[in-house]
C-alpha positions, 0 to 999 in steps of 0.5 A: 500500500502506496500511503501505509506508513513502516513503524515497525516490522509488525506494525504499519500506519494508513489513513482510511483504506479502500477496498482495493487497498485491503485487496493490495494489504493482503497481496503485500503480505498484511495478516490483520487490520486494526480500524481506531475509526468510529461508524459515526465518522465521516467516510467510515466504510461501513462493510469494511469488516466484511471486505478485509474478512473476506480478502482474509484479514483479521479485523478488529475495530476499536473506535478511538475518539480522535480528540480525547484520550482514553487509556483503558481504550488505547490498553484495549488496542494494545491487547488486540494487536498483541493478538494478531498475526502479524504484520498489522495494519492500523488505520483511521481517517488520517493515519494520526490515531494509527500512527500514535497507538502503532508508536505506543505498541512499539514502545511498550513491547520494546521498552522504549524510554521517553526520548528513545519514543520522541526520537521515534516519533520524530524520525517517522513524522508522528505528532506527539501532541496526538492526545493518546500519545500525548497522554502515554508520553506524560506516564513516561515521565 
């Protein structure tokens, strides 16, 4: 996939896929895909389950708001994708969400300190004012 972003061997970031995109994930070697997008957001693909299940993706979706913070949300996602067959696409509308919570995955399985997740961060273009990133880094403190 063209605009999926690397943040790990396991882990990548996209904003809102089509469904030639979950097509392309599966011939690309993706195993899973993790929707952080609510029904209520605009362009939300309502069969997107059907569509990744189909193509033979596991699917998961836990709908993240994108401007509040939820930590027993975001240890929901964490424990989901420690679940899944690897490698996982995460996604939202942007990618923000996706990039913040595959960041936090990382760093969490990794044992990455503070500086070593903004080293990260910068060095992928992820925001760290992104509020669930933002909320893990102050944990890190």
């Amino acid at each position: 996939m063209e605009n999926a972003k690397k943040v790990s061997d396991e882990l990548y970031t996209a904003g809102q896929p089509t469904s030639g995109d979950l097509q392309q994930a599966v011939q690309e070697g993706f195993k899973s895909v993790v929707n952080l997008r609510s029904p209520d957001e605009a362009d939300f693909l309502s069969d997107e389950q059907q569509q990744a299940e189909a193509a033979g993706l596991n699917y998961v979706n836990v709908p993240l708001n994108p401007k509040k913070a939820d930590d027993k949300l975001t240890a929901k996602v964490l424990k989901e994708i420690s679940g899944l067959p690897t490698p996982i696409l995460l996604h939202c509308g942007a990618g923000a969400r996706a990039d913040a919570l595959a960041l936090i995955a990382l760093a969490t399985k990794e044992g990455l300190s503070r500086e070593q997740i903004l080293k990260k961060a910068e060095e992928l273009e992820i925001n760290i004012n992104q509020p669930h990133l933002k909320q893990f880094l102050e944990t890190q403190e």
